[in-house]
N, C-alpha and C positions, 0 to 999 in steps of 0.2 A: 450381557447387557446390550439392549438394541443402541444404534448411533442414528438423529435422527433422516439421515436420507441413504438407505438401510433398502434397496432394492431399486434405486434410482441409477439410471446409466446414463453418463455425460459424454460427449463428441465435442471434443476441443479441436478445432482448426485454426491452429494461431501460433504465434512466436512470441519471440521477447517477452514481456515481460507482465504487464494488470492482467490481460486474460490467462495466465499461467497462473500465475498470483491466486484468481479467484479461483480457478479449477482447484488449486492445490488444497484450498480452505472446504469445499466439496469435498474431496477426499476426505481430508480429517473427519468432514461430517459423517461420513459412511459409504459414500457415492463411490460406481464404479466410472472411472475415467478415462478414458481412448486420447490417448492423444496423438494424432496423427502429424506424420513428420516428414520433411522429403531422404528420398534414400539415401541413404550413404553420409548425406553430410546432418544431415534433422534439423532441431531449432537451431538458428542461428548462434541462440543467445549461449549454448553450450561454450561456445567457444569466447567466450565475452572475459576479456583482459580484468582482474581484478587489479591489476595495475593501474588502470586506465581510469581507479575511485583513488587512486593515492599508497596502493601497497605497494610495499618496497621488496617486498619478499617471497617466494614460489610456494603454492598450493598445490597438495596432494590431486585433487579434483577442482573444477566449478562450485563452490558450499552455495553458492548464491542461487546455481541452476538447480542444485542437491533441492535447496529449500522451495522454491516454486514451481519445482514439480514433484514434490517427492506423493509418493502412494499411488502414480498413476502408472500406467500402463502406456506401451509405445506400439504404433503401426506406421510403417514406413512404407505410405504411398506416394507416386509422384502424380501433383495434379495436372502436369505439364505432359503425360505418357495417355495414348488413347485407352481409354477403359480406367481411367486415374479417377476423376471425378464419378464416374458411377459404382465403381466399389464404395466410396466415402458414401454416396448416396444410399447404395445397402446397410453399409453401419449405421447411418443415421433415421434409419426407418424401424432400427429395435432399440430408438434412445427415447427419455425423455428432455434431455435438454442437447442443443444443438448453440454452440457458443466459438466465435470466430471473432477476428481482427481485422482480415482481408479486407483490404481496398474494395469497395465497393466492385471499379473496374473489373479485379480478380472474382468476386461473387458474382458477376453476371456470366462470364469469361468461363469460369469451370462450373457455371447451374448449382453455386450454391448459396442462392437468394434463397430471403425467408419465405416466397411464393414457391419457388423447388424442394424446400425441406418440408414443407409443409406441407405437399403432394403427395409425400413417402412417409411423411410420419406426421397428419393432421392432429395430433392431439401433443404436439410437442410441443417445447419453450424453444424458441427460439432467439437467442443473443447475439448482438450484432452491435462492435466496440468501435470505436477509432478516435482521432485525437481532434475533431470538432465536430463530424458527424455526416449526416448521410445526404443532409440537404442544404444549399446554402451556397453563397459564392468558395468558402475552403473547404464544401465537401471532399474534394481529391486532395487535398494537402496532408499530406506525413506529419506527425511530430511526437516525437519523445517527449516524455515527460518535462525534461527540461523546455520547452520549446510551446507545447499546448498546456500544460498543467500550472507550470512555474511562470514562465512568461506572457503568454497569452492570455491568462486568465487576471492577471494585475497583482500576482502574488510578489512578483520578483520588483516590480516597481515602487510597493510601498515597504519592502527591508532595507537593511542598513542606515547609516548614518545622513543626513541630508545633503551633504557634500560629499559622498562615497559613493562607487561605481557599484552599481545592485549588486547583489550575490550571487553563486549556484547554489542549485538546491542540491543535494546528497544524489547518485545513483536510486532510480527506483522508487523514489520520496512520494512522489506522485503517482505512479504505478500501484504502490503498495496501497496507496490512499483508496485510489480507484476501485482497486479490487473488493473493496467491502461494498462499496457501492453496486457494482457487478454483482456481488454474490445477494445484498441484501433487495434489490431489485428481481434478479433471478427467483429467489424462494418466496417473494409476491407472485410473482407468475404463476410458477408450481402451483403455490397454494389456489390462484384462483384457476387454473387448469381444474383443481380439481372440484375446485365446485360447479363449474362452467361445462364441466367435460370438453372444454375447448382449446388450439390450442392457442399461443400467447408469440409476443413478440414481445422484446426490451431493448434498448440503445441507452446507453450510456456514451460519454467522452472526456477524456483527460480534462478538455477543456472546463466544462458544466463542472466536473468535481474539485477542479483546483477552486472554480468561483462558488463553490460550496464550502468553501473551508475559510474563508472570507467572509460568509455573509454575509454579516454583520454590519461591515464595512458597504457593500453591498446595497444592503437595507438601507443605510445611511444616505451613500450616495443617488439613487433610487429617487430619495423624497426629496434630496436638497440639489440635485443635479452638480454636486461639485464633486472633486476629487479627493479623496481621504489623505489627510496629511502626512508625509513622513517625520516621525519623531527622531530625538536625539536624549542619549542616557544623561547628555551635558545639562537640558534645561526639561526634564520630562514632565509631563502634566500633573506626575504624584511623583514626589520621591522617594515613598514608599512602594511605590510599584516600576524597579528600575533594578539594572543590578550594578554590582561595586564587586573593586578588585581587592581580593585578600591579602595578607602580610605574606604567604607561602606561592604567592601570581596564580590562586586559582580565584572564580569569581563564585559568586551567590548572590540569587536572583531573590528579592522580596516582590511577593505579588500580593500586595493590599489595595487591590483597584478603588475599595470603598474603607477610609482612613481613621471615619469618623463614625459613632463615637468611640469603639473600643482600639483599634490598631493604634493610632496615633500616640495617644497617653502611653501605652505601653512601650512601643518603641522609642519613645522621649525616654523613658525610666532607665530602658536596657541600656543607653547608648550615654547615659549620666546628662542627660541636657533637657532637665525639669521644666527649664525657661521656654524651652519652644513649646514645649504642651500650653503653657500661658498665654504666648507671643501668637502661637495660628490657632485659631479652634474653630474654624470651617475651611471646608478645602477650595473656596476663594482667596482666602489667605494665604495657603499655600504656593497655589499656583501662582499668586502675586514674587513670590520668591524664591520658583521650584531652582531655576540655576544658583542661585547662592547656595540654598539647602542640600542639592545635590554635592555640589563641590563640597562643603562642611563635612557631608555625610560619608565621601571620600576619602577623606583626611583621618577621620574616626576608623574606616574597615579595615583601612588598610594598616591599622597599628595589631591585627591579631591576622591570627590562621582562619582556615575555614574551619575547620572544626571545632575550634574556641568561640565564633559565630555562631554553628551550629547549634551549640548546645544552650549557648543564652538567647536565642529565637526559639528554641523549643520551651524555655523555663520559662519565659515572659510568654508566652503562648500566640507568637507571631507564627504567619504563614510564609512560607520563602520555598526554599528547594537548592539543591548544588547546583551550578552547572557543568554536568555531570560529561566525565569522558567514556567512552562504549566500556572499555577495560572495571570503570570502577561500575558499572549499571551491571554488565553480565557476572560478577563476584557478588552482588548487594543481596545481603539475607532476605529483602523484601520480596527481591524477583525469587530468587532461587523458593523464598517458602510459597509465594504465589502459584509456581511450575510455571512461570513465563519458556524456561529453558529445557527443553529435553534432548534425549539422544536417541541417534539413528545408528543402525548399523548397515554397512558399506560391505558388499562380497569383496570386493577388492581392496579398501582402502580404511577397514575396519570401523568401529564404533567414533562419531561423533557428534557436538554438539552442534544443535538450532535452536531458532525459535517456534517455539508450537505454537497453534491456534490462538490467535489474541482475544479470547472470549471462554470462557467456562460456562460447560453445563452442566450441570449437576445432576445425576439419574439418570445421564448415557452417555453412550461410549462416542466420543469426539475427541481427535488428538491428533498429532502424527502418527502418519502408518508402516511408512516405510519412505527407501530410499527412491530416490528420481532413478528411472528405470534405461537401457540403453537403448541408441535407437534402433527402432525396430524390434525389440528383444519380443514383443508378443504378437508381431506381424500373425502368423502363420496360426499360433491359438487362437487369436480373436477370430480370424476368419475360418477356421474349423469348425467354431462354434457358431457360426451361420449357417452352417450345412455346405460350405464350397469344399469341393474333393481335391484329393490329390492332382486330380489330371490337371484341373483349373489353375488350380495353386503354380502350377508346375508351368504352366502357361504365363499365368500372370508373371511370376519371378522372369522368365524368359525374356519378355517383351522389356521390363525397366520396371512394371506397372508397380512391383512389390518388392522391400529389401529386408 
């Protein structure tokens, strides 16, 4: 069965984390992937503490670095060694997608601007990432996801409670985000490369996709010029769309944004309190007395378990969801009959589980392919397959250029 990007060659110059992320999801599609790395030590993020998200406990491998790169392929050149940059420049002139992170700075510095790629390989895509982008007073500003995605974009200022210090976002949250953006931006290009015979440029930024994932808010703010408010679970605008703490201290989220006319009756019935389906019957009324109601409605959850919840939200035929811990999501029949989860096998550190491709396609081959490769482990193939000989090869390692 063909996968659809099934003859397509990728040039990853990049670290940590969204542009790894999006290559890896290339792979799954078919794609073959170079990910070029500096010697000896590679991506950074290999070495990246899973401690440092809150584990308490020692890991065989990186599973994190496993998953966002896994199916590619490694070349370990340094662009800091003379002759560093124009090797990359060779490989990048028998790809079609040419996709980096680098500081603008480091793209002019080693000639790998989109006007350089596009010299050596004029019908390429070329992708060019960073955390607010290429023009602009923070063009040269750094930022992690927490930092351009989380913070910067107004995400982290309208969570938590309205008297609570904002939150963090998870490791990666924003990374991961981005990465579909990358890839789904990317295969626009592709596609119009190929009707164009031309080639393409794309920019993406932590920042643009964290205020994508807001919109809405956004949109709002936009036409009314104000600030979107922060809510509180104490007095919410629906109390059917809030969550409550169960008899067992787990919670469950009801998400009835629109109450009226079927949720509301229905959740008065489940909950034995007829009178309130009486007492509000438009959601002015409610909102007239969301904090009473909330509190009421607290008092009520928290006389059962979540699962005794569960099951009378599913018989009344309300909408809700658990709030769910990682442990109880990668066991749930749902994921596992969906294939959210599959397994890799490791030459050293044998078979285990990740998450595969967040999208199914049906009638070809897309998935996880394999494990995140070592560095440099295809240095010497990839460049054989260019036609460089032994003598060069032998030179190249000599100098630093190759590991």
């Amino acid at each position: 069965m063909a996968a659809p990007l099934d003859g397509i060659r990728v040039l990853e110059v990049a670290n940590w984390l969204a542009v790894p992320a999006a290559t890896a999801l290339m792979a799954d599609l078919g794609a073959e992937v170079i990910k070029v790395e500096p010697p000896g030590t590679g991506d950074v993020y290999r070495y990246f503490a899973l401690k440092s998200m809150g584990y308490d406990f020692e890991f065989p491998t990186n599973y994190a670095f496993q998953l966002d790169n896994r199916g590619k392929q490694s070349i370990a050149v340094g662009l800091d060694r003379p002759g560093g940059p124009e090797l990359v420049r060779e490989i990048a002139a028998t790809c079609d997608i040419f996709v980096t992170n680098l500081v603008q700075e480091r793209r002019v510095k080693y000639g790998l601007t989109a006007e350089e790629i596009r010299r050596v390989a004029p019908k390429s895509v070329y992708v060019s990432f960073s955390g607010y982008g290429t023009r602009g007073p923070d063009a040269g500003r750094s930022g992690f996801d927490f930092a351009a995605f989380w913070a910067a974009s107004g995400i982290m200022g309208l969570l938590a409670e309205p008297d609570a210090p904002p939150p963090l976002c998870r490791g990666g949250q924003g990374d991961h985000s981005t990465s579909l953006n990358i890839l789904a931006a990317t295969l626009a290009a592709l596609r119009m490369r190929d009707l164009t015979g031309e080639g393409q440029h794309v920019e993406t930024t932590l920042q643009a996709s964290g205020m994508w994932t807001i919109a809405g808010d956004y949109a709002a703010a936009l036409a009314s010029r104000k600030d979107a408010p922060r809510t509180s679970r104490h007095s919410p605008t629906n109390p059917i769309w809030n969550s409550y703490l169960c008899a067992d201290g787990q919670w469950i989220l009801l998400v009835m944004p629109v109450p009226f006319p079927l949720y509301w009756g229905r959740f008065c019935d489940m909950v034995g309190r007829a009178d309130w389906a009486e007492q509000y019957t438009d959601l002015a009324a409610l909102r007239a007395d969301t904090a009473p109601l909330a509190a009421a409605i607290d008092e009520i959850i928290i006389t059962h378990e979540r699962p005794y919840w569960m099951a009378k939200m599913d018989e009344f035929g309300l909408i809700w969801a658990p709030v769910a811990r990682i442990s109880e999501v990668v066991n749930s029949a749902q994921v596992r009959e969906m294939g959210w989860i599959t397994s890799l096998e490791h030459p050293e550190f044998g078979e285990f589980e990740t998450l595969d491709t967040p999208f199914k396609l049906y009638g070809s081959d897309a998935g996880a392919r394999g494990h995140a490769p070592d560095v440099g482990e295809h240095t010497f193939e990839i460049l054989a397959k260019l036609g460089i000989g032994e003598e060069r090869l032998g030179e190249l390692a000599a100098n630093g250029v190759i590991g």
